[in-house]
Each structure stands twice: as C-alpha cells, then as structure tokens.
PAPASE-50410 format. One record per residue (C-alpha): x, y, z; residue number from 1. Coordinates in Angstrom, 1 decimal. Example, Ala and Ser with C-alpha at 12.3 -4.5 7.8 and 13.67 -1.06 7.14 Angstrom:
! PAPASE-50410
{east 12.3	north -4.5	up 7.8	nr 1}
{east 13.7	north -1.1	up 7.1	nr 2}
END
This chain:
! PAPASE-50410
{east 163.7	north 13.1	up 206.5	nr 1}
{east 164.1	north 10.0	up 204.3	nr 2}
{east 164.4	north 8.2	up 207.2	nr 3}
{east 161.3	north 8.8	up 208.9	nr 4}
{east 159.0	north 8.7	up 206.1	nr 5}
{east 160.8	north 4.9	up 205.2	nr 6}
{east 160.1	north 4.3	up 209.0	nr 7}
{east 156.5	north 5.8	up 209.2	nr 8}
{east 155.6	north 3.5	up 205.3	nr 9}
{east 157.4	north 0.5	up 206.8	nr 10}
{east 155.5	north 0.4	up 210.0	nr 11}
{east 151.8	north 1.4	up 208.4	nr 12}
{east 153.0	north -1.8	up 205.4	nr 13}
{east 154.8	north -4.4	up 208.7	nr 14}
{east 157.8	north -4.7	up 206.1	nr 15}
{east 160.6	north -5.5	up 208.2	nr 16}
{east 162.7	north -5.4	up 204.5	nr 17}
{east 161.7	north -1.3	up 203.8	nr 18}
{east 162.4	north -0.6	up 207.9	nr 19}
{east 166.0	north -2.2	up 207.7	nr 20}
{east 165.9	north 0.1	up 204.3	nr 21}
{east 164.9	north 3.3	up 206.4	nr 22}
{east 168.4	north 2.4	up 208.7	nr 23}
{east 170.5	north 2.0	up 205.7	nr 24}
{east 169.7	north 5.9	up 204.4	nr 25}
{east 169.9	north 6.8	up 208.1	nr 26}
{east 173.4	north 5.2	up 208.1	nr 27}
{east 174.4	north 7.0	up 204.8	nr 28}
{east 172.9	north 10.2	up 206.1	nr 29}
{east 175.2	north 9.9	up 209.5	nr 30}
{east 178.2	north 9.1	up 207.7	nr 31}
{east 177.9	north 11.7	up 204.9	nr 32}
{east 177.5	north 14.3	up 208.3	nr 33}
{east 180.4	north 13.1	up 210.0	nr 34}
{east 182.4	north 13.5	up 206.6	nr 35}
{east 181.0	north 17.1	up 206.5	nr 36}
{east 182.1	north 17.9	up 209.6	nr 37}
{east 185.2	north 16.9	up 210.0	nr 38}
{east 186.3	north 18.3	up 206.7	nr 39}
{east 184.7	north 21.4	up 207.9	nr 40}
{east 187.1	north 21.4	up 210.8	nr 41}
{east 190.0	north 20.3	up 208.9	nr 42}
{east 189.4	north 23.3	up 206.3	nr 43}
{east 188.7	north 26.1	up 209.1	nr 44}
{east 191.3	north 25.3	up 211.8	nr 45}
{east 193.5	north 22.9	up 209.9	nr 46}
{east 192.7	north 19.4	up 212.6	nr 47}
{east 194.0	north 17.3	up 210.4	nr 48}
{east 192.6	north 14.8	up 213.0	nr 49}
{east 188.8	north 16.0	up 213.0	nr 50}
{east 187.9	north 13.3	up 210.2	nr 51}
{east 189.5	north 10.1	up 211.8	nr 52}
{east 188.4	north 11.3	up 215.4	nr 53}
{east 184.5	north 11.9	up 214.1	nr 54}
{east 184.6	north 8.8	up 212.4	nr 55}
{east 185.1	north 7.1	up 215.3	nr 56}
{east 182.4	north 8.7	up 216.5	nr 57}
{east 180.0	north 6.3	up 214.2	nr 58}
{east 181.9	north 3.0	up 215.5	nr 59}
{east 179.0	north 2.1	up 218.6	nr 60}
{east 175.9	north 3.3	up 216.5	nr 61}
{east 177.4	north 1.1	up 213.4	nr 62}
{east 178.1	north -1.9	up 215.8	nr 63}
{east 174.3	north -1.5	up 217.5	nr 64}
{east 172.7	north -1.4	up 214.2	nr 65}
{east 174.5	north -4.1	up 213.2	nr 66}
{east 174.2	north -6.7	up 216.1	nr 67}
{east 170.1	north -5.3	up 215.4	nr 68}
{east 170.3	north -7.2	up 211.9	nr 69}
{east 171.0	north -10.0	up 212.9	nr 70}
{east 168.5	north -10.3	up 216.0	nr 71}
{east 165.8	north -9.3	up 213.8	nr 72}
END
C-alpha cells in the first residue's frame, strides 16, 4: 500500500528521488514476506530449507531493480 501511494505522489510531483523511495519500501515489504514465509514453513513442516530457497527467490527482482538505478 505504501508503495503505491509513494508511486502515485512521486509521479503527480515528477520526483524521480520519492519514486526510487516507493521501490525501496517495496523492497523491504518483499523481503519482510519472503522472511514470513519461509519461517512459516520452517515452523509448520520443519523445511529447514524454506528460508534460504525463498530468499533466493528475491535474487532476479533485486538484480532488475538494481541495474534500474543505475539507468535512471
């Protein structure tokens, strides 16, 4: 939700600086899910290998986003 009202402010303002804020809580937002969910699975069925494997997840949106920063 942060997200999109940072994205909707930063395009109605042209503020490059509040849209690449608007990725950042994004970023936080998708890393504090992945946590979440691969503790979840760790907790209920005992994959000790949930976290590592859903971090990895994260790896091509992270690299995108970041290859992004530096075009704009």
């Amino acid at each position: 939700v942060l997200f999109i009202f940072k994205s909707k402010i930063a395009e109605k303002l042209n503020s490059r600086i509040l849209r690449a804020e608007a990725y950042e809580s994004l970023v936080c937002d998708l890393q504090d899910l992945v946590v979440l969910v691969g503790l979840g699975l760790n907790i209920l069925f005992g994959w000790w290998w949930a976290d590592p494997i859903m971090a990895m997840v994260l790896i091509p949106f992270l690299i995108k986003e970041g290859l992004e920063s530096f075009r704009d």
